[in-house]
C-alpha positions in Angstrom: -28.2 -6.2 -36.9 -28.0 -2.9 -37.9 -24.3 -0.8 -37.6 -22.2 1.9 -38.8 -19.0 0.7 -38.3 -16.4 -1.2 -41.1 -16.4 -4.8 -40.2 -12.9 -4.9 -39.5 -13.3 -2.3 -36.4 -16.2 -4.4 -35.4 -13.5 -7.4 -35.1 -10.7 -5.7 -33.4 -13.2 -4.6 -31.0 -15.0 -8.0 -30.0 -11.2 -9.9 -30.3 -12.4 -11.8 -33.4 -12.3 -13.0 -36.5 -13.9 -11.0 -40.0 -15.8 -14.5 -40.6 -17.3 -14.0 -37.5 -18.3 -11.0 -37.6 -19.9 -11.4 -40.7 -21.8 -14.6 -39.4 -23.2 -12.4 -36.8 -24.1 -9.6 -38.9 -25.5 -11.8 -41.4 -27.8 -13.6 -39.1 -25.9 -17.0 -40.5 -25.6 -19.9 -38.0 -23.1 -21.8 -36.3 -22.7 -18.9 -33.6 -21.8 -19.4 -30.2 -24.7 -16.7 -28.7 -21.4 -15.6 -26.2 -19.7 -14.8 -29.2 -22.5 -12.9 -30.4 -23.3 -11.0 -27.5 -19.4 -10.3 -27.2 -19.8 -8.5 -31.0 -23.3 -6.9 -29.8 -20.9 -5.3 -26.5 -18.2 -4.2 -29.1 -21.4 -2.7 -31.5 -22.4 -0.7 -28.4 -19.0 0.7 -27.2 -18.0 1.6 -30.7 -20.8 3.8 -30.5 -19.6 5.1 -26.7 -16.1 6.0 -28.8 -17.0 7.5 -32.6 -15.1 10.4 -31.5 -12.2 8.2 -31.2 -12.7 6.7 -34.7 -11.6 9.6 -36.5 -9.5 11.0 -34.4 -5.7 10.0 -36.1 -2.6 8.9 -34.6 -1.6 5.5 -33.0 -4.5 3.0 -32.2 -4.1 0.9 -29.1 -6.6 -1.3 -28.2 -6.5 -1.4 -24.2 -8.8 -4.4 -22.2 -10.6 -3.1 -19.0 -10.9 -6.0 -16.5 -12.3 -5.2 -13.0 -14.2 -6.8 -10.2 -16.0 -4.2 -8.6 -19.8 -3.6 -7.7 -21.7 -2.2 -11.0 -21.1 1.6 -9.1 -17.8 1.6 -9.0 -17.2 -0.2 -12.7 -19.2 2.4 -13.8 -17.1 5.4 -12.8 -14.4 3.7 -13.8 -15.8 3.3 -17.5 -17.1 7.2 -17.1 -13.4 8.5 -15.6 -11.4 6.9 -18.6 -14.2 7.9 -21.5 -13.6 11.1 -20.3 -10.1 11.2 -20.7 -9.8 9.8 -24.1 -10.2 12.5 -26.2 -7.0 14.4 -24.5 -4.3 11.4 -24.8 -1.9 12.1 -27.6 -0.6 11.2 -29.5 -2.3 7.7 -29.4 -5.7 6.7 -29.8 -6.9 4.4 -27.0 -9.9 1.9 -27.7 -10.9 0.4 -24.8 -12.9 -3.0 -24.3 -14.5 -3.6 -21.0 -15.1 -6.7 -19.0 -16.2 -5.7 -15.8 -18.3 -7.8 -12.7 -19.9 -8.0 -9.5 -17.9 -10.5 -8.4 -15.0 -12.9 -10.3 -13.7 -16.1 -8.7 -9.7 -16.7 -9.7 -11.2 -18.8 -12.5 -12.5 -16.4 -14.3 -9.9 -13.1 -14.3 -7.1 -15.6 -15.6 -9.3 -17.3 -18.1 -10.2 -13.3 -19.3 -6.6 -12.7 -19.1 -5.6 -15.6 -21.4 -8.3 -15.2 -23.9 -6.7 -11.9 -23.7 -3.6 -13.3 -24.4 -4.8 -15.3 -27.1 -6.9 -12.6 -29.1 -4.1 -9.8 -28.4 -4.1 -6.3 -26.6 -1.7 -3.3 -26.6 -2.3 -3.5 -22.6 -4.7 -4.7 -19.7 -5.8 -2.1 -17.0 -6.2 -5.0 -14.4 -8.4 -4.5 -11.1 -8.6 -8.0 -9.4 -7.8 -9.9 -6.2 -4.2 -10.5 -5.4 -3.6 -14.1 -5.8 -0.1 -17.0 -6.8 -2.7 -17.9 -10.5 -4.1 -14.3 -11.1 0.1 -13.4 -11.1 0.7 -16.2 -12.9 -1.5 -15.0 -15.3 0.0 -11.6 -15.8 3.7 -13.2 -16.1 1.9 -15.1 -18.8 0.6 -12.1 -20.6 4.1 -10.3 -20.2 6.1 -13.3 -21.9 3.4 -12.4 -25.3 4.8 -8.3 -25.0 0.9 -7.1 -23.2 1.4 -4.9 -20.4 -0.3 -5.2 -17.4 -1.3 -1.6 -15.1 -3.0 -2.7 -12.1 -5.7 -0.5 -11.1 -7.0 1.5 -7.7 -5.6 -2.3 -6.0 -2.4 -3.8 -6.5 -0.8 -7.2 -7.2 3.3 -6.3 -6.5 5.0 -9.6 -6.4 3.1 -10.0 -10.1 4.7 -8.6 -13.8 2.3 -5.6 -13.8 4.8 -2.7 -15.6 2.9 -0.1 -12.8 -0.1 0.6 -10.4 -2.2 3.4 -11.1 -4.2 4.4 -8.3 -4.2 5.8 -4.9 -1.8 5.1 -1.9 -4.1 3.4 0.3 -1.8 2.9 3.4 -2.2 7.0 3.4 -5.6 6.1 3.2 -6.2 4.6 5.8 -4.4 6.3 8.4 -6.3 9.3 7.1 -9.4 7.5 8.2 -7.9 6.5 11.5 -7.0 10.1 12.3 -10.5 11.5 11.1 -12.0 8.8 13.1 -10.1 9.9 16.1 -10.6 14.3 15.8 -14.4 13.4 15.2 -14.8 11.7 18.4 -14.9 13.6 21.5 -13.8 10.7 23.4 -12.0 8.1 21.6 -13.1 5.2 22.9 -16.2 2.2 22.3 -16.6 -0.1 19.2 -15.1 1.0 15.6 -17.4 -1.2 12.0 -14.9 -2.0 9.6 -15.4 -3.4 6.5 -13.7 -4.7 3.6 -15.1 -6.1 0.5 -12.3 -9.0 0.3 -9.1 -9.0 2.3 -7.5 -10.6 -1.4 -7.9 -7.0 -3.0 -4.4 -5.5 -2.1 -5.8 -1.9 -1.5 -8.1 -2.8 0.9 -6.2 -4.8 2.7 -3.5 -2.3 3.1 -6.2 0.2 4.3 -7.2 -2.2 7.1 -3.8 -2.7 8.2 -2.7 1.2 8.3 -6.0 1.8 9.8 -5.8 -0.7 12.6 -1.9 0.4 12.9 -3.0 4.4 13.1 -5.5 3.5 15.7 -3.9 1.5 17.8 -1.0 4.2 18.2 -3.4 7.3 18.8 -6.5 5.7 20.4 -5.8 2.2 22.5 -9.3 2.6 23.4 -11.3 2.1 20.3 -12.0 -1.7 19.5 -12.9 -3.3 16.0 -15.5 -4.6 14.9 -15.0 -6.6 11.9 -17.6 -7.1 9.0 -15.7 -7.8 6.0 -16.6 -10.0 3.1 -19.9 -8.7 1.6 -18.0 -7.6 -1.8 -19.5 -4.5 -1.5 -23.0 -5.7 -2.5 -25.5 -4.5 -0.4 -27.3 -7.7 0.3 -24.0 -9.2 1.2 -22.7 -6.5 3.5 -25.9 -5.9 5.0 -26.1 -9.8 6.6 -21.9 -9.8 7.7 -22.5 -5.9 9.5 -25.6 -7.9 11.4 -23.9 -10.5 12.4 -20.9 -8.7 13.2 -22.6 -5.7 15.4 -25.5 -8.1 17.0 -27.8 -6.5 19.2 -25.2 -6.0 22.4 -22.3 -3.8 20.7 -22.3 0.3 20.2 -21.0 1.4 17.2 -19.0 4.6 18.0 -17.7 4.8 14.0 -17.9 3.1 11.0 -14.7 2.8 8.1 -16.4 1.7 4.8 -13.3 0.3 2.8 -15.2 -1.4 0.2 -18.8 0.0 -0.2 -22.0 -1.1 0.8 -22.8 1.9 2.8 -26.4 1.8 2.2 -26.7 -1.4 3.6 -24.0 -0.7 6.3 -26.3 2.4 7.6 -29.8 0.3 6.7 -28.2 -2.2 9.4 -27.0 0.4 12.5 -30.6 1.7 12.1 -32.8 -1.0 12.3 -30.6 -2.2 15.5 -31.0 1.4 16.7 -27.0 2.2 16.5 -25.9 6.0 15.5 -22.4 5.8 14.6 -20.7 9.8 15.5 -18.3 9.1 12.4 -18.9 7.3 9.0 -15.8 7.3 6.8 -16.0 5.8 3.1 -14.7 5.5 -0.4 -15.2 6.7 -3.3 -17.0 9.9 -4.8 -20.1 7.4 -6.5 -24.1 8.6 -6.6 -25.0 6.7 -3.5 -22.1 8.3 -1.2 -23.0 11.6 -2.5 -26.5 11.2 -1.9 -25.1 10.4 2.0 -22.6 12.6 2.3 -25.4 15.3 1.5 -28.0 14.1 3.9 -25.5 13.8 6.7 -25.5 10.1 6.9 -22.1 9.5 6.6 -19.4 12.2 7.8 -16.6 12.5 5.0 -15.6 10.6 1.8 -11.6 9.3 1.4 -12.1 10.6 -2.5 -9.3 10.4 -5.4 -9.3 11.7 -8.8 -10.2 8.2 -10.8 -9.6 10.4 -14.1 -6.0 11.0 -13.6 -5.5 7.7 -12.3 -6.3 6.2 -15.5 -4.8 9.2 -17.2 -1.7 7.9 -15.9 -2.3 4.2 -16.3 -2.6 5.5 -20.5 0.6 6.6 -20.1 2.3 4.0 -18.8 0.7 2.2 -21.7 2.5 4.9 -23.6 5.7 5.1 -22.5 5.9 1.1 -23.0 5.3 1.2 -26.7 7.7 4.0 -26.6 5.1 7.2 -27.3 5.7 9.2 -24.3 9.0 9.5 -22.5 9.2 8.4 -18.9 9.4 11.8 -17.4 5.8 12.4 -19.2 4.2 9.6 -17.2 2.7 11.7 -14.1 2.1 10.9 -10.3 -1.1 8.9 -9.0 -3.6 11.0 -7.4 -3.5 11.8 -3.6 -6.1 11.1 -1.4 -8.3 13.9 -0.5 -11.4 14.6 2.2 -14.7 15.3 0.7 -17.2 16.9 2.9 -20.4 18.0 2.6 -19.1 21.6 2.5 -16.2 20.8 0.0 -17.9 18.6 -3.1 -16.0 19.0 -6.4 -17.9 21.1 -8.8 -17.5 18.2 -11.4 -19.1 16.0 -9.1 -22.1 18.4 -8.7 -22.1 19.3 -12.3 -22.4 15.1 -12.7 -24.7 14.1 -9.8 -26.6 17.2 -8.8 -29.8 17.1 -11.1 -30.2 13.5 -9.8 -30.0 14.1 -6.3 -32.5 16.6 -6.8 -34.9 14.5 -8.6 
C-alpha cells in the first residue's frame, strides 16, 4: 500500500496501534479486513487534510459521527474541510464515520470505540434516544466532549448544539406555506425522516403549532419515516397521499424531495408550495427548475465553525466570548441563491 504519510499519523488517524499499522502496510497477516479498511479511510482523508499536516499549533483529533443520507454527510464533510484552514490556533484532524442509516446499536458502539481509542471531541448527529445519552455521559466521564450537530439530544452531556434553531424553522415554513396560498385551505405532505432526530421533530411540532394558529383550514398529511432515502420516502408519500387526497403544499423536513415530487406526479397532484431543507445538489437543481418553491437554508460552515470552537474553548484555546452564535435560518429562492452555492453547484447543473 503505497503512502506519504509517517506511520504514526497514519495511527492517530485510524485509532490504532503502530503494529497495526505496520501489518497493514506491510501486507503481513493476522488483519481484521475492517481494520484494514479503517487504515485505508484514514490513508485517504490524510490526503483530504495535507494542508493541515504542516500547518503548526495544537492538534486535536475530532470524530465526525452522523446519520444522514450520503447528500447531506457530504456537505457536512465539504462545510467543515472548508473551514479548517481558518481555525487558530489549533489544528483540527477530523475522522469521519458517517451512514445512511444507524440503528441505536451502532452510534453507541462508534461512540465507545471512541471512547476506547480516544478523541479531543465528537461532533455527534444521531437520533435522540435514553442508550445514545447514555453513551455520551459515558464519553464525558473519559474528558471527550460531545457537540451535537444540526439535531439535538438536550437531556444528554453534550457541552453544546451547533446548528440551526429549528422551532424558528418551522414556523417559517408554516407562514411561507400560508402567504403562498391564495386560500389557505386543502391537504398539507409533511415529512420527517425519523421523529427520534430532535430537529425534525421540533420542526413538525412548530409547524403543526404555526398552522393551526394562522390557517385552521389546512390538514396534514403525514408521510414520515423514509430516512430521507428516496426509495423509502417515495413508498410512505404513496401510501400516505393515495389516489383520493389533494395535496395543496408539501414541507420536506428530512429530504427525499425527488422521490416526494416523482410520487405527486405520477398520481397527478401539483402541490402550489414545496418547502425543504437544506442547500444540497438535488434541491438546487429544483429550486432552479421551479419544482419546489423555497429552501429553509443555514450556513453549515459556521455551524461547524462554531462546533470547533466549542471544542476550543473546552481544552481552554479560545475564551468563551470567542465561541460565536449558530446560524439563522434563511429563505433561498430561486432569485436569491448564495454566490458560493453557484460558484459550487453551477457547472453541474449545467452539465
Amino acid at each position: 500500500m503505497t503512502h506519504r504519510f509517517l506511520m504514526k499519523e497514519i495511527a492517530l488517524q485510524a485509532g490504532v496501534g503502530l503494529a497495526t499499522v505496520d501489518r497493514v502496510l506491510n501486507g503481513r497477516p493476522h488483519v481484521h479486513e475492517r481494520t484494514r479498511q479503517r487504515i485505508q479511510h484514514a490513508i485517504k482523508e490524510l490526503e483530504r487534510q495535507q494542508f493541515q499536516l504542516a500547518t503548526s499549533g495544537r492538534k486535536l483529533v475530532v470524530d465526525v459521527l452522523v446519520e444522514a443520507p450520503g447528500r447531506f454527510s457530504e456537505e457536512i464533510r465539504e462545510a467543515l474541510e472548508s473551514e479548517l484552514p481558518m481555525l487558530r490556533p489549533a489544528v483540527f484532524r477530523p475522522r469521519f464515520t458517517m451512514q445512511d442509516t444507524m440503528t441505536t446499536t451502532q452510534v453507541v458502539d462508534a461512540l465507545e470505540a471512541v471512547g476506547r481509542r480516544g478523541s479531543h471531541g465528537v461532533f455527534l448527529k444521531a437520533r435522540d434516544t435514553p442508550e445514545i445519552s447514555d453513551a455520551i455521559k459515558g464519553l464525558q466521564q473519559r474528558g471527550i466532549p460531545v457537540v451535537t450537530i444540526f439535531t439535538d439530544i438536550p437531556g444528554s452531556a453534550r457541552i453544546a448544539y451547533a446548528g440551526l434553531n429549528n422551532r424558528m424553522a418551522g414556523a417559517t415554513a408554516a407562514y411561507l406555506v400560508g402567504q403562498w396560498l391564495a386560500r389557505p385551505q386543502g391537504n398539507v405532505l409533511v415529512t420527517m425522516s425519523d421523529s427520534c432526530f430532535r430537529g425534525e421533530e421540533e420542526r413538525g411540532v412548530s409547524f403543526r403549532d404555526e398552522l393551526r394558529k394562522r390557517y385552521p383550514k389546512l390538514t396534514l398529511v403525514d408521510a414520515s419515516g423514509g430516512h430521507g432515502l428516496d426509495a423509502q420516502t417515495e413508498e410512505r408519500v404513496r401510501r400516505a397521499v393515495g389516489r383520493k387526497r389533494e395535496i395543496a403544499a408539501v414541507y420536506s423536513m428530512g429530504g427525499g424531495n425527488v422521490a416526494i415530487l416523482r410520487v405527486l406526479h405520477a398520481l397527478g397532484k401539483a402541490p402550489k408550495c414545496f418547502i425543504a431543507h437544506d442547500l444540497d445538489r438535488d434541491n438546487i437543481r429544483l429550486l432552479r427548475g421551479g419544482q419546489i418553491s423555497a429552501v429553509l437554508h443555514h450556513d453549515l460552515r459556521q455551524d461547524l465553525r462554531n462546533a470547533c470552537h466549542q471544542i476550543m474553548h473546552f481544552h481552554k484555546l479560545l475564551p468563551v466570548s470567542a465561541v460565536g452564535d449558530s446560524s439563522s435560518v434563511v429563505v433561498v429562492t430561486p432569485v436569491n441563491i448564495p454566490q458560493y452555492i453557484d460558484r459550487r453547484f453551477g457547472k453541474a447543473q449545467q452539465d
